[in-house]
N, C-alpha and C positions, 0 to 999 in steps of 0.2 A: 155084533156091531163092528164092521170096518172104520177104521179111521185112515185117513190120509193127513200129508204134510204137503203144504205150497209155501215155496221159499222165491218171492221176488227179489230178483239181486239186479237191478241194474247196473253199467258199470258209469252211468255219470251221479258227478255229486258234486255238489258247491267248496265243500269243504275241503276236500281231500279226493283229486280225480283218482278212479278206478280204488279206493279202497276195501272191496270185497277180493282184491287180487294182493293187495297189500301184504308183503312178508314179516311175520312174526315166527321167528326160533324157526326159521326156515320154511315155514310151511304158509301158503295163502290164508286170511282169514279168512275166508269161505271154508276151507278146508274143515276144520274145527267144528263148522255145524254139519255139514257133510258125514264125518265122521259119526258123529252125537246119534245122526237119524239111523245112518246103520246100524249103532248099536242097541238103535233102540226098538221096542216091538212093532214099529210101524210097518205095515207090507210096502203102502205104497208111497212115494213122495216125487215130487214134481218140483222143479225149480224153473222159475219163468226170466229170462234175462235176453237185454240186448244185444249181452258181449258173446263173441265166437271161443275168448278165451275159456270166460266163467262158465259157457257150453261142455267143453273141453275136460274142465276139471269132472263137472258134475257128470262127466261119461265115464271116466277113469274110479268114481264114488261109484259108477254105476246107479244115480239118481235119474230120474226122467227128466229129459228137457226140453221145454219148447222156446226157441229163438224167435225172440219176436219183435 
């Protein structure tokens, strides 16, 4: 059985704009699941978001992205 991962990250939010870019101990929250899914035995994983940033990052994780 394949499994995949889809991580929706938009960057607006009511609360706290662009929080998925948010820095903690230096690093993006996005980051920290980024990291998680590499570690972890999934092949493939997809992150869907409207930011060019949180694109960016998830190319550097070398996670799949679609801008949309």
């Amino acid at each position: 059985m394949k499994l995949i991962s889809v991580i929706p990250a938009r960057s607006g939010s009511k609360g706290l704009k662009n929080k998925n870019i948010y820095p903690i101990n230096n690093k993006s929250l996005i980051s920290y699941t980024f990291k998680q899914i590499k570690e972890s035995k999934l092949k493939n994983s997809y992150v869907l978001t409207n930011s060019k940033l949180l694109k960016k990052i998830a190319s550097k994780y070398k996670i799949n992205n679609q801008y949309v």
